[in-house]
N, CA, C and O atoms as a GROMACS GRO file, in nm:
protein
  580
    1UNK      N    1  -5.939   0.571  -1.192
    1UNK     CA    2  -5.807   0.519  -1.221
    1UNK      C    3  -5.706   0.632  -1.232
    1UNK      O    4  -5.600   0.621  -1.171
    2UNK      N    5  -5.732   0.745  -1.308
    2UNK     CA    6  -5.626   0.867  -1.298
    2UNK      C    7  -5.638   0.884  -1.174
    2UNK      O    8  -5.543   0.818  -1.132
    3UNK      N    9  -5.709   0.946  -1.049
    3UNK     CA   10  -5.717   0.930  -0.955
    3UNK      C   11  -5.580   0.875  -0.890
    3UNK      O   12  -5.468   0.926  -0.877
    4UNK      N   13  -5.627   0.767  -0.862
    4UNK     CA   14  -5.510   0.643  -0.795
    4UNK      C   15  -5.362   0.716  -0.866
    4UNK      O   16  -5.290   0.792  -0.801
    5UNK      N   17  -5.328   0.667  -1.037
    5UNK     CA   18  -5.195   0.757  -1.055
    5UNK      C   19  -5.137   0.836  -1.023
    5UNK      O   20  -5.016   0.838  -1.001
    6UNK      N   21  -5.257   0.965  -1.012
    6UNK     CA   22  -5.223   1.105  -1.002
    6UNK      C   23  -5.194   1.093  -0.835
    6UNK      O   24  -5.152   1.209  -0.826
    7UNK      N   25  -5.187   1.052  -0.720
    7UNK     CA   26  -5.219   1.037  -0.630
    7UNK      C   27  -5.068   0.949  -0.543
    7UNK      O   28  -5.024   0.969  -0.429
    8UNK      N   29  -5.003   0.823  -0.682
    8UNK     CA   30  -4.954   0.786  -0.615
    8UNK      C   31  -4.777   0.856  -0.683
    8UNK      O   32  -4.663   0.863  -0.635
    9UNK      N   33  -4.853   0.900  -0.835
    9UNK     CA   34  -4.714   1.070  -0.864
    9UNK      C   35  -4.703   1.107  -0.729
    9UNK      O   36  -4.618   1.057  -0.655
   10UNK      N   37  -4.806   1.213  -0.682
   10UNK     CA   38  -4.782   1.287  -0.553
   10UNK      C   39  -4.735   1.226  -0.479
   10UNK      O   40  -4.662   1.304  -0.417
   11UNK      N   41  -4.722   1.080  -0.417
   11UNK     CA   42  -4.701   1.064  -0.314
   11UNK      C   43  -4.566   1.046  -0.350
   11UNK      O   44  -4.520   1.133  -0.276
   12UNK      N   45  -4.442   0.989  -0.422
   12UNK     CA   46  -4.327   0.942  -0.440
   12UNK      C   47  -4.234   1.098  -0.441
   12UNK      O   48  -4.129   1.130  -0.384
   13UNK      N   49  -4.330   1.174  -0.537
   13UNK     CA   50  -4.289   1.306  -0.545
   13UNK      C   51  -4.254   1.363  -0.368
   13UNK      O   52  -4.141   1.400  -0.335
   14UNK      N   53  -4.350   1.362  -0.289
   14UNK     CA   54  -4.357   1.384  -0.149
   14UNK      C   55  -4.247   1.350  -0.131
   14UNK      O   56  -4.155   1.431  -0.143
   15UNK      N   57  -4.221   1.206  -0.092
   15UNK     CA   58  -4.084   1.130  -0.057
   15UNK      C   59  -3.981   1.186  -0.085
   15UNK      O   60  -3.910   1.216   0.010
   16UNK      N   61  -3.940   1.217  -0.207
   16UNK     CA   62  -3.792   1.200  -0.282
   16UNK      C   63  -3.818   1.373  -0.223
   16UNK      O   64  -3.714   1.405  -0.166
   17UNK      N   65  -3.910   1.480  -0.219
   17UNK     CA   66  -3.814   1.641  -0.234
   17UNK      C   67  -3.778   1.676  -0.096
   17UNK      O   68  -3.747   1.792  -0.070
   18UNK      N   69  -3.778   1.575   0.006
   18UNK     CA   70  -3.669   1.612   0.114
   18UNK      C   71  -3.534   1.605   0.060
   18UNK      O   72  -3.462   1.700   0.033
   19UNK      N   73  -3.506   1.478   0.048
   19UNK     CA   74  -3.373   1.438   0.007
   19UNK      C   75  -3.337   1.519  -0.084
   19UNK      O   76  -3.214   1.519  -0.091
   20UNK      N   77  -3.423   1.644  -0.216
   20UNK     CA   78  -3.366   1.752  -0.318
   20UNK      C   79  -3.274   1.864  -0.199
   20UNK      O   80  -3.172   1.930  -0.222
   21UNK      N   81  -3.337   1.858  -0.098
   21UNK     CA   82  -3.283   1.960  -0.005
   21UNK      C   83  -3.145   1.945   0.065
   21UNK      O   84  -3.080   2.041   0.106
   22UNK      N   85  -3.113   1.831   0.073
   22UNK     CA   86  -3.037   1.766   0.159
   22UNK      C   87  -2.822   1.866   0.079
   22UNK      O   88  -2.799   1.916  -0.031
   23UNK      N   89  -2.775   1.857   0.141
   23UNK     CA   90  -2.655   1.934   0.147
   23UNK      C   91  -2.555   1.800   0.094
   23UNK      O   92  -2.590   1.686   0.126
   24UNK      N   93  -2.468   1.814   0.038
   24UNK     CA   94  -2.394   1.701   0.021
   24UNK      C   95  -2.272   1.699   0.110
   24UNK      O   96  -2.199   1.797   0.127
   25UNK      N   97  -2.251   1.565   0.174
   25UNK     CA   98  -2.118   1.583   0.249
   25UNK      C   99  -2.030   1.582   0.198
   25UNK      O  100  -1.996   1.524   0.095
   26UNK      N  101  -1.957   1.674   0.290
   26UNK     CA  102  -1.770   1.776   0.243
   26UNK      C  103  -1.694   1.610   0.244
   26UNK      O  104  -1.696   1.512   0.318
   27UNK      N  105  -1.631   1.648   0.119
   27UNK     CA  106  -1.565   1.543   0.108
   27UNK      C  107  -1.417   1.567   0.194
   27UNK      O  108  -1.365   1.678   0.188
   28UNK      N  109  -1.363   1.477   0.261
   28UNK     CA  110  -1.225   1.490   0.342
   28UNK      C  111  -1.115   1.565   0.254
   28UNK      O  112  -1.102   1.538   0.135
   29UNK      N  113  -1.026   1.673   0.331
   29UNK     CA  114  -0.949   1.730   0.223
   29UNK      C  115  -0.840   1.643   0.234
   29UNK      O  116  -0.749   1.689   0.165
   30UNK      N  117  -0.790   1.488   0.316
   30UNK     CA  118  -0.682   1.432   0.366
   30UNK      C  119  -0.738   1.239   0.318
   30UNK      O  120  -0.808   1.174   0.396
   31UNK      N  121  -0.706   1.201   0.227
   31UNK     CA  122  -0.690   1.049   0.203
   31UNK      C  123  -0.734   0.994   0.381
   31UNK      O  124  -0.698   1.030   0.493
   32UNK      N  125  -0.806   0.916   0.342
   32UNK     CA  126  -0.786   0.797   0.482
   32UNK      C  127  -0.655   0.735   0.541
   32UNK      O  128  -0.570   0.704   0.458
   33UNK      N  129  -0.629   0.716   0.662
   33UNK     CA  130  -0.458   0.665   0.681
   33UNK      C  131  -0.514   0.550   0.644
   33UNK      O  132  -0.425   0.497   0.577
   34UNK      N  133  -0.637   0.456   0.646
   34UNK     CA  134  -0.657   0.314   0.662
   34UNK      C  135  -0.745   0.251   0.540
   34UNK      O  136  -0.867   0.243   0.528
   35UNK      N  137  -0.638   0.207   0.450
   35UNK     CA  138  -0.709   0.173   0.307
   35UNK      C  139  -0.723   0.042   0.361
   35UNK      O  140  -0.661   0.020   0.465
   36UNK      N  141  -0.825  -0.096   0.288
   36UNK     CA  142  -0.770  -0.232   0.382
   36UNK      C  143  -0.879  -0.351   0.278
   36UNK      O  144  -0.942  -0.451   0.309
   37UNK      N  145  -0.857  -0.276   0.148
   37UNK     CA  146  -0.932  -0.334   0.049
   37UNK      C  147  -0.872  -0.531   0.100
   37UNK      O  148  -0.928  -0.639   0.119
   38UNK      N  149  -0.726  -0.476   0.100
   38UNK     CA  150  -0.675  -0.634   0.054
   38UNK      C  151  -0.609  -0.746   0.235
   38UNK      O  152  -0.550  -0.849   0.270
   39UNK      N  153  -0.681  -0.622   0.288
   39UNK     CA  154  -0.678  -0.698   0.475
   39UNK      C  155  -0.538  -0.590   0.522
   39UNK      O  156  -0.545  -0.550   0.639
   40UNK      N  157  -0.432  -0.549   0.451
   40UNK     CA  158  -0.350  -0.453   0.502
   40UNK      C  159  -0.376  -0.348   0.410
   40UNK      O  160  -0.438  -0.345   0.304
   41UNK      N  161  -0.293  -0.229   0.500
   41UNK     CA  162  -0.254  -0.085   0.478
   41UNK      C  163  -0.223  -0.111   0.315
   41UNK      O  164  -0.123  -0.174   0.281
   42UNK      N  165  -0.306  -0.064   0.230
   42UNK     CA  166  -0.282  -0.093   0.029
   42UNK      C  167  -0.142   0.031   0.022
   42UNK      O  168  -0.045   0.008  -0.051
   43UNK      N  169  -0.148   0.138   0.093
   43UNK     CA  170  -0.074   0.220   0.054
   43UNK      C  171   0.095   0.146   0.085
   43UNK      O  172   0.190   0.143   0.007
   44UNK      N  173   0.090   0.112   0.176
   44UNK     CA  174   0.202   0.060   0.216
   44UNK      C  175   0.261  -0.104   0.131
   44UNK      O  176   0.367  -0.161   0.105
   45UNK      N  177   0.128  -0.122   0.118
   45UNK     CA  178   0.110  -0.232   0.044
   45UNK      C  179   0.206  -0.217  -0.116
   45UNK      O  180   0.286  -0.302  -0.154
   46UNK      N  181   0.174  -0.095  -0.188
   46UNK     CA  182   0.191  -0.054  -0.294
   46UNK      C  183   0.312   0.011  -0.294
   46UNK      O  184   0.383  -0.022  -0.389
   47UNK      N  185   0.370   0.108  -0.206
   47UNK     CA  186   0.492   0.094  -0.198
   47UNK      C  187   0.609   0.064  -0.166
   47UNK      O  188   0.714   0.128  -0.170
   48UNK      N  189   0.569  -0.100  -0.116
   48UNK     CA  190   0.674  -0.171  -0.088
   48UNK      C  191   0.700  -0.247  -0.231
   48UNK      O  192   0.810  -0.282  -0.273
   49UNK      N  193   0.581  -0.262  -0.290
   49UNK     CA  194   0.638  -0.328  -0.439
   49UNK      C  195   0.690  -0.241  -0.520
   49UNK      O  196   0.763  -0.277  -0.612
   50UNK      N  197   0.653  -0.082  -0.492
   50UNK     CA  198   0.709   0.008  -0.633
   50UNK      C  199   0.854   0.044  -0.557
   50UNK      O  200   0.924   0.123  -0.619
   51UNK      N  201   0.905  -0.005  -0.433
   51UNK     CA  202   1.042   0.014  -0.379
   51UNK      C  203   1.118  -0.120  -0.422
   51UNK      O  204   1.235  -0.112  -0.461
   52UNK      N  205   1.076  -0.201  -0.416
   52UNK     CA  206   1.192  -0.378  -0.429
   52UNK      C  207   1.090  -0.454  -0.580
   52UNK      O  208   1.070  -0.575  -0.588
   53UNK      N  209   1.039  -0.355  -0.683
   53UNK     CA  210   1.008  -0.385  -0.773
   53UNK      C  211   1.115  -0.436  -0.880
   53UNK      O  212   1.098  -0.533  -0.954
   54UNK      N  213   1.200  -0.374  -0.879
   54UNK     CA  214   1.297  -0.423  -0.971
   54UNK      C  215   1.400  -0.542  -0.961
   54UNK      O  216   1.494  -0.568  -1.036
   55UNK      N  217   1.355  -0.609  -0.843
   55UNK     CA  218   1.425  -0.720  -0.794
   55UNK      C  219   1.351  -0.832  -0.847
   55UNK      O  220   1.245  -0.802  -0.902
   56UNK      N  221   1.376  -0.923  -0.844
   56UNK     CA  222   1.258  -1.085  -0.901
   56UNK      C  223   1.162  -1.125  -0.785
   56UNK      O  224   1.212  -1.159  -0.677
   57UNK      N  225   1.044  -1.123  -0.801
   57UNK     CA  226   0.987  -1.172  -0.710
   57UNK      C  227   0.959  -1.294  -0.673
   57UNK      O  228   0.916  -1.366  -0.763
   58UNK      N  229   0.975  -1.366  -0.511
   58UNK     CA  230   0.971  -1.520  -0.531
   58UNK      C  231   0.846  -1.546  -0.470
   58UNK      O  232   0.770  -1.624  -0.528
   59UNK      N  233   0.809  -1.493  -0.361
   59UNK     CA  234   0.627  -1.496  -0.295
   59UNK      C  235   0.611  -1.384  -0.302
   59UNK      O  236   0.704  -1.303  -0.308
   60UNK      N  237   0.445  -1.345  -0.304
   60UNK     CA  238   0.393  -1.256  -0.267
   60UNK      C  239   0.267  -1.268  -0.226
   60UNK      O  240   0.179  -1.310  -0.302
   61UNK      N  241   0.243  -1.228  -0.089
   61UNK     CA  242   0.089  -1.237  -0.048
   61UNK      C  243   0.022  -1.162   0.017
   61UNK      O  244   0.038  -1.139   0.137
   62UNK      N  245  -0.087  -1.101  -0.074
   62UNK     CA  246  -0.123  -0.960  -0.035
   62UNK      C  247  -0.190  -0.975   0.085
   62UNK      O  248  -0.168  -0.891   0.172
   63UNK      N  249  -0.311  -1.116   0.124
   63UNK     CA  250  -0.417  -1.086   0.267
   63UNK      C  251  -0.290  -1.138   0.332
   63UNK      O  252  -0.323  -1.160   0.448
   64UNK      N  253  -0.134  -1.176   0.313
   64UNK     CA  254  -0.091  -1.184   0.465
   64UNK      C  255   0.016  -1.046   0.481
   64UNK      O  256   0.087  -1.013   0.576
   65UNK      N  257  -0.003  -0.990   0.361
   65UNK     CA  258   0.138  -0.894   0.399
   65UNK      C  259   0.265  -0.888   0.369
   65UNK      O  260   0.350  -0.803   0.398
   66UNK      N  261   0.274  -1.026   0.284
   66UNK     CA  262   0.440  -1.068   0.251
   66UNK      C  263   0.471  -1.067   0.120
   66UNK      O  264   0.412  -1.129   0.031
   67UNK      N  265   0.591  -0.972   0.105
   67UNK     CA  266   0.625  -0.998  -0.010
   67UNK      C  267   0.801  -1.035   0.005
   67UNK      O  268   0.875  -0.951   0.055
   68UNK      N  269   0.845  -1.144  -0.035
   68UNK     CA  270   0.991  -1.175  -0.069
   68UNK      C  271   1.039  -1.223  -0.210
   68UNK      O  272   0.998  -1.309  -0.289
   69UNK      N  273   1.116  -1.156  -0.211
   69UNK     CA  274   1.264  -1.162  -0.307
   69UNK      C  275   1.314  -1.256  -0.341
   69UNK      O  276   1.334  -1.330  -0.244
   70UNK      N  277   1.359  -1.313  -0.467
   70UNK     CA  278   1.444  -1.378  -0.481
   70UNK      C  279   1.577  -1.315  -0.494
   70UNK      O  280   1.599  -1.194  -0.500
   71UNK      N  281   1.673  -1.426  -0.497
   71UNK     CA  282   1.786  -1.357  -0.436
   71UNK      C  283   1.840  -1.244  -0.600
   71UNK      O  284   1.849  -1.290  -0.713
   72UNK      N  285   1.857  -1.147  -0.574
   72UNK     CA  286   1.952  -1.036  -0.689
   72UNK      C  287   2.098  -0.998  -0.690
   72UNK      O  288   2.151  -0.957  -0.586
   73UNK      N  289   2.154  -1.008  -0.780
   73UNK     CA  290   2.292  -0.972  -0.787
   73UNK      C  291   2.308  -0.862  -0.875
   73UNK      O  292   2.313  -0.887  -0.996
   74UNK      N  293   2.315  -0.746  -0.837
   74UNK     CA  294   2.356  -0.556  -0.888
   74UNK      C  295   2.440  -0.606  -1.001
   74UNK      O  296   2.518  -0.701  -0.991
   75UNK      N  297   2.422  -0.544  -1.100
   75UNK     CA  298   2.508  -0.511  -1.219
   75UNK      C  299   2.663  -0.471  -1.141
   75UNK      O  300   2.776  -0.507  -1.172
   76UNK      N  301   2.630  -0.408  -1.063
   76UNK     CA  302   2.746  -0.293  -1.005
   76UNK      C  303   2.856  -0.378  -0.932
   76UNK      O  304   2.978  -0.360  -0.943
   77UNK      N  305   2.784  -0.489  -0.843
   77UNK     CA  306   2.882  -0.580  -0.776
   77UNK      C  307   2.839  -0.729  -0.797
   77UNK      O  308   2.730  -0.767  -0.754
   78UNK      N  309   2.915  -0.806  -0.854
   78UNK     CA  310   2.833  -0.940  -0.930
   78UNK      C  311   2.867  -1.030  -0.837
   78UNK      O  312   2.818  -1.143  -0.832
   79UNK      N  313   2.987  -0.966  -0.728
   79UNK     CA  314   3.048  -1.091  -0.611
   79UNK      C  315   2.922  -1.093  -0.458
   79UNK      O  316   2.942  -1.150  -0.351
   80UNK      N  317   2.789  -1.007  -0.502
   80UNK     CA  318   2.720  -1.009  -0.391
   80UNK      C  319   2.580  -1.021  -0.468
   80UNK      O  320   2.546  -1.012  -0.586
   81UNK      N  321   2.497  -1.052  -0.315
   81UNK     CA  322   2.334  -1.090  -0.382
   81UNK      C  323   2.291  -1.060  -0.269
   81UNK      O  324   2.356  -1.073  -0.166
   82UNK      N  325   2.194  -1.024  -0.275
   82UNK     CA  326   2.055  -0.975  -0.184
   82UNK      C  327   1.972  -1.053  -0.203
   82UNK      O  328   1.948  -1.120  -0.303
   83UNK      N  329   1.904  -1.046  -0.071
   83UNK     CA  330   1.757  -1.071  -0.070
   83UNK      C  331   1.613  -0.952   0.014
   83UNK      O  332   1.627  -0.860   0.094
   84UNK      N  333   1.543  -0.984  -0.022
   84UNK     CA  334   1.434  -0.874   0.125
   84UNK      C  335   1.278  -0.946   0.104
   84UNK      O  336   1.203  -0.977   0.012
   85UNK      N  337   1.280  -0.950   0.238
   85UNK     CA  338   1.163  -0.961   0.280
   85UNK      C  339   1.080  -0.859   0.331
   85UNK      O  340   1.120  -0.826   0.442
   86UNK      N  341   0.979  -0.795   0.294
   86UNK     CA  342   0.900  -0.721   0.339
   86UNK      C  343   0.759  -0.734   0.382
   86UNK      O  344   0.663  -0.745   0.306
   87UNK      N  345   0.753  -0.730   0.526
   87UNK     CA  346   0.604  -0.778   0.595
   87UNK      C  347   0.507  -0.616   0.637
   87UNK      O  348   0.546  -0.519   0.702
   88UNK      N  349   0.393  -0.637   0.580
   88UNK     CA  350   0.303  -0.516   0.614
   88UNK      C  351   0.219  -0.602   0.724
   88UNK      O  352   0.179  -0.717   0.702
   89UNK      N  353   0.197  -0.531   0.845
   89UNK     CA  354   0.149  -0.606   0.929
   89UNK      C  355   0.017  -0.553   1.011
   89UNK      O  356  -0.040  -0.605   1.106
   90UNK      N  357  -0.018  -0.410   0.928
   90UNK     CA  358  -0.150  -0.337   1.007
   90UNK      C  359  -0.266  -0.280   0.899
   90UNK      O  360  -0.251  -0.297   0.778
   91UNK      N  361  -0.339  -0.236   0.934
   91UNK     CA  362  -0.412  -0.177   0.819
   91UNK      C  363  -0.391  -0.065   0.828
   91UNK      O  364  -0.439   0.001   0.736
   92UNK      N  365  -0.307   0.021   0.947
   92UNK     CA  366  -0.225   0.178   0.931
   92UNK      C  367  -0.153   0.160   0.874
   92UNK      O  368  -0.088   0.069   0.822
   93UNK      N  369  -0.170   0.322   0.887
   93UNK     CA  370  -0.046   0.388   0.765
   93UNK      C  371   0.066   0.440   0.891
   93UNK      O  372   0.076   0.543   0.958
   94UNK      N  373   0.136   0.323   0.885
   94UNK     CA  374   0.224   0.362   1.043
   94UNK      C  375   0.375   0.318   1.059
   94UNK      O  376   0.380   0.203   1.016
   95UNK      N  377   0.490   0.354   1.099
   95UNK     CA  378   0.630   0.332   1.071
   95UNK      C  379   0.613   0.202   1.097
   95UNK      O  380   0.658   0.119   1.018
   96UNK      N  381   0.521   0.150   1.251
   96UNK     CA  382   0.539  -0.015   1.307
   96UNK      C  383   0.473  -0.075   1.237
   96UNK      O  384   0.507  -0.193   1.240
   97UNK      N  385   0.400  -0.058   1.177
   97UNK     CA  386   0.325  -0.138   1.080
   97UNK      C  387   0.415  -0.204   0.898
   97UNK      O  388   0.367  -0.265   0.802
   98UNK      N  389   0.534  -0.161   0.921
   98UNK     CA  390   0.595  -0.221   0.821
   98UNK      C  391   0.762  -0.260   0.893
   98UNK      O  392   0.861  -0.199   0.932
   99UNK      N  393   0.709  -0.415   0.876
   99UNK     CA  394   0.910  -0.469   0.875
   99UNK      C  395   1.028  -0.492   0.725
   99UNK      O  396   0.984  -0.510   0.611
  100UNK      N  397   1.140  -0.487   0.748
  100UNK     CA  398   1.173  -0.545   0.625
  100UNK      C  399   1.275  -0.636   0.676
  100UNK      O  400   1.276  -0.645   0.799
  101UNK      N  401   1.367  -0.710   0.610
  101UNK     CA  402   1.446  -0.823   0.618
  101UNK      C  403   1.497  -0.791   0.537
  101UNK      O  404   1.441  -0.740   0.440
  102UNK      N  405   1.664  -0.813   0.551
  102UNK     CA  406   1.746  -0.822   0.446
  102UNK      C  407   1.826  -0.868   0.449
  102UNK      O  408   1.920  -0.802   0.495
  103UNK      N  409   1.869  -1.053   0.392
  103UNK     CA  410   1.987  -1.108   0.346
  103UNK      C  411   2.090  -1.060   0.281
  103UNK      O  412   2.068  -0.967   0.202
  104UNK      N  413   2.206  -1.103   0.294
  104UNK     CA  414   2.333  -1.093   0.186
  104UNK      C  415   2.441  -1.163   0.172
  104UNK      O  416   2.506  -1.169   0.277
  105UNK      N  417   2.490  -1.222   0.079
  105UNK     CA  418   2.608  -1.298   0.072
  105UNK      C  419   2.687  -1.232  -0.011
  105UNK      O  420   2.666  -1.138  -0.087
  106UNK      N  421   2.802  -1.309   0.019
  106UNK     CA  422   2.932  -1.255  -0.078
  106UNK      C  423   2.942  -1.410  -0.163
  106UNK      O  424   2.895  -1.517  -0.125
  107UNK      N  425   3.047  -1.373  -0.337
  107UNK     CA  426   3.082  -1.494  -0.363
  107UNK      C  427   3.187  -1.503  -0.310
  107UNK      O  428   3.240  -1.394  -0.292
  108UNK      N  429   3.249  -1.597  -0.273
  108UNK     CA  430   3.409  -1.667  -0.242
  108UNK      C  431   3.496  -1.755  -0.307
  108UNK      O  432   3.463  -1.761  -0.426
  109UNK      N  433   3.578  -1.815  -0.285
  109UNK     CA  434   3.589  -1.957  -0.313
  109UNK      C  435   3.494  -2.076  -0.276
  109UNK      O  436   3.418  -2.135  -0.354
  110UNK      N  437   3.501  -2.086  -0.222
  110UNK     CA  438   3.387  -2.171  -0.142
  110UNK      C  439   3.195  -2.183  -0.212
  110UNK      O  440   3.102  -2.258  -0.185
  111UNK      N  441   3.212  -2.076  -0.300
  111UNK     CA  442   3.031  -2.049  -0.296
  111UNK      C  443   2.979  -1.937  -0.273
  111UNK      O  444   3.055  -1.842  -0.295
  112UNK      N  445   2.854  -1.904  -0.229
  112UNK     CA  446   2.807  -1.770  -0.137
  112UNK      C  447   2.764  -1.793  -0.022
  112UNK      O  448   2.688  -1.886   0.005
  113UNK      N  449   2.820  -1.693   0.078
  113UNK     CA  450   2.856  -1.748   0.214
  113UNK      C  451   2.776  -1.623   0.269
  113UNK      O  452   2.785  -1.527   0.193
  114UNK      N  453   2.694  -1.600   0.387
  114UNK     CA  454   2.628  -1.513   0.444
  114UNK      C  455   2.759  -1.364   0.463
  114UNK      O  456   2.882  -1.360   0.449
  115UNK      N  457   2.688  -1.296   0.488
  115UNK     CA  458   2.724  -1.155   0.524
  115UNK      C  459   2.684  -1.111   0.573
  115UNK      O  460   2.565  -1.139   0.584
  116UNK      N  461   2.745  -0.983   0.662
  116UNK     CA  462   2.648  -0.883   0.693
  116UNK      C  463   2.578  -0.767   0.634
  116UNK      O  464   2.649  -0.709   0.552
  117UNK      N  465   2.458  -0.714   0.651
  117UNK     CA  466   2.401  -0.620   0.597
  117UNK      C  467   2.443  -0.488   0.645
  117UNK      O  468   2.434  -0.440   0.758
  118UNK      N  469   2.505  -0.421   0.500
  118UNK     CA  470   2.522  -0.271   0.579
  118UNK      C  471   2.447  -0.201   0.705
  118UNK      O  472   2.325  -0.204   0.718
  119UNK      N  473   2.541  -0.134   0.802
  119UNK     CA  474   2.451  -0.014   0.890
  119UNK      C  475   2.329   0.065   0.774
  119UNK      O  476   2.349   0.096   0.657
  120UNK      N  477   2.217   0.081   0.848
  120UNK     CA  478   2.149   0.163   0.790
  120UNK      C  479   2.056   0.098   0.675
  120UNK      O  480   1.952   0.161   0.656
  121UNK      N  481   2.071   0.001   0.608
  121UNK     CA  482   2.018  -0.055   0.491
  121UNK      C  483   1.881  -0.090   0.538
  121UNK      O  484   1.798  -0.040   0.463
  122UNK      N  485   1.826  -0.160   0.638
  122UNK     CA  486   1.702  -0.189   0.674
  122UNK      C  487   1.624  -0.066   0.697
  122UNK      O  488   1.502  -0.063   0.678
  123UNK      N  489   1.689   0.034   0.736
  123UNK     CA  490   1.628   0.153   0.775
  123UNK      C  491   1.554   0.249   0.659
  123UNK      O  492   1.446   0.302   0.636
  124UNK      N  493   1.711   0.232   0.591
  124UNK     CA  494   1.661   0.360   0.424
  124UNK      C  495   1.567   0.241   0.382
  124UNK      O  496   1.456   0.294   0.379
  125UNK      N  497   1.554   0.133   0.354
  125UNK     CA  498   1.460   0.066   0.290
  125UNK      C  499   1.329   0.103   0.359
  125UNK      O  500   1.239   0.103   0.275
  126UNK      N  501   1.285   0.135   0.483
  126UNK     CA  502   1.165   0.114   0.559
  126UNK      C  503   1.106   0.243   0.499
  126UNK      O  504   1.004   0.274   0.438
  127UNK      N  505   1.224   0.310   0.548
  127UNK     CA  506   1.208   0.519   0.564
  127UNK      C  507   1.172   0.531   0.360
  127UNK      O  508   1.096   0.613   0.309
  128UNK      N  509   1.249   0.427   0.286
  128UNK     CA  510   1.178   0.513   0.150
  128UNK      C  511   1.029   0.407   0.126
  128UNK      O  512   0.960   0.450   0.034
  129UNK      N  513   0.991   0.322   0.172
  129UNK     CA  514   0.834   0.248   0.159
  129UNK      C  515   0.779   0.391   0.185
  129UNK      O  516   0.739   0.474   0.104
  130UNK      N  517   0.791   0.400   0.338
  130UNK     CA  518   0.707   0.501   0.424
  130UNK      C  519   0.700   0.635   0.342
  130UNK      O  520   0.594   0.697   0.344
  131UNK      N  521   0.775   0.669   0.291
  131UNK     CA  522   0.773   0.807   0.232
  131UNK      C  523   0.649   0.778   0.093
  131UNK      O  524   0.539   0.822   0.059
  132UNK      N  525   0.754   0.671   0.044
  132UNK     CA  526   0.622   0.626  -0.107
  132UNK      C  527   0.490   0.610  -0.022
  132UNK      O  528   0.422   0.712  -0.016
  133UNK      N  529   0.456   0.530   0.025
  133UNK     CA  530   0.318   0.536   0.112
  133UNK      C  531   0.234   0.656   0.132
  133UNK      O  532   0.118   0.682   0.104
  134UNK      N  533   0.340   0.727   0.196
  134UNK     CA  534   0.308   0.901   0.262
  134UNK      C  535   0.255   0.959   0.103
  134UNK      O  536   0.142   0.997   0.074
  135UNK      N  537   0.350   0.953   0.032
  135UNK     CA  538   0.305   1.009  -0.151
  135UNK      C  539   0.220   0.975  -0.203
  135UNK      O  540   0.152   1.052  -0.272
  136UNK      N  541   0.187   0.813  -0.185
  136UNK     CA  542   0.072   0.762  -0.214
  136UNK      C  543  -0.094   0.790  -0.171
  136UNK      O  544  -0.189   0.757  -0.241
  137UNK      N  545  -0.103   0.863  -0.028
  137UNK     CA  546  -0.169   0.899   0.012
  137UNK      C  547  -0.216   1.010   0.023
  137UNK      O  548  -0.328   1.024   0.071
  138UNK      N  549  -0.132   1.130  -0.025
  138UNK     CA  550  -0.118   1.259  -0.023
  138UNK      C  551  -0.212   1.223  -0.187
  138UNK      O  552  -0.334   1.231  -0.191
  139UNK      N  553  -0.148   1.195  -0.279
  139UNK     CA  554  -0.201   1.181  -0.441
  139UNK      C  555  -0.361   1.138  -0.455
  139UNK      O  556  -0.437   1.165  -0.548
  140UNK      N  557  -0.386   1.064  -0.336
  140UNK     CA  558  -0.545   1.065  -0.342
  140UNK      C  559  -0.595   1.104  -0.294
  140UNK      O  560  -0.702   1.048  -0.266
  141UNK      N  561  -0.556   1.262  -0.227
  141UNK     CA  562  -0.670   1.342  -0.172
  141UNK      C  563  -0.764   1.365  -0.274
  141UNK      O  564  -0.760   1.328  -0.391
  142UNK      N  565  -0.867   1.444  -0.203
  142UNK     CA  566  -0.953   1.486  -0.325
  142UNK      C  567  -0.946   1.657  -0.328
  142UNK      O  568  -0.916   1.746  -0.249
  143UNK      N  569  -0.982   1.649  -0.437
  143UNK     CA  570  -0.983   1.808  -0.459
  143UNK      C  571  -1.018   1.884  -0.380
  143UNK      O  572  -1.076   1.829  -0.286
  144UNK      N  573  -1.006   2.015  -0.370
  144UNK     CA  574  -1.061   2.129  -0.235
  144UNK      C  575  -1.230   2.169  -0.364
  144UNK      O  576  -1.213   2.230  -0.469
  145UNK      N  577  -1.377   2.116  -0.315
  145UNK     CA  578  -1.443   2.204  -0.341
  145UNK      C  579  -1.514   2.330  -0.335
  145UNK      O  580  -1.587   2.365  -0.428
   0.00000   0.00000   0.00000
């Protein structure tokens, strides 16, 4: 019976001291571009909410990508209101991979009546996701060992 024990120690022992030898793989010094826990790009995912976070949210749906706004009116100008829609549409970390939308009205007499959206407003909105994204991804590298 020691026999058999002593025998089947050795043998497991055998097994496992290759794997003592084995080298561990280098961990990447660069985040993945393609996080996709939730079906899209999470990074992009995450900073489209920490960009139009301070607005009210009316949907949000992470496996399709959408998040929209209810409508906001700025402290700063109370005769206008926004809205945005923001669609993540890839599991890259990629400029085409994020749209945004952006409503606006003015008040009037009448009510609130459509407007146009400043030059440039869809753009700085895309260009600061993308940058938060870019930050977001840079922050989870891993250490240099």
């Amino acid at each position: 019976m020691r026999r058999i024990v002593t025998l089947v120690f050795l043998s497991s022992l055998a097994l496992m001291a290759p794997a003592c030898g084995r080298k561990q793989p280098k961990i990447a010094a660069e985040a993945p571009p393609r996080v996709t826990t939730l079906g899209i790009n999470a990074y992009l995912w995450r900073a489209a909410l920490d960009t139009i976070g301070f607005m009210p949210l009316a949907q949000v749906d992470s496996n399709g990508g959408v998040i929209i706004t209810d409508w906001y009116v700025s402290p700063q100008s109370a005769n206008e209101r926004v809205k945005v829609t923001v669609t993540v549409l890839d599991t890259e970390l990629r400029a085409d991979a994020l749209t945004v939308n952006v409503q606006r009205q003015t008040l009037g007499a009448t009510g609130w009546t459509d407007a146009g959206v400043r030059a440039g407003t869809v753009q700085r909105m895309e260009e600061t996701v993308l940058a938060k994204a870019r930050d977001l991804r840079r922050s989870t590298m891993a250490p240099d060992r």
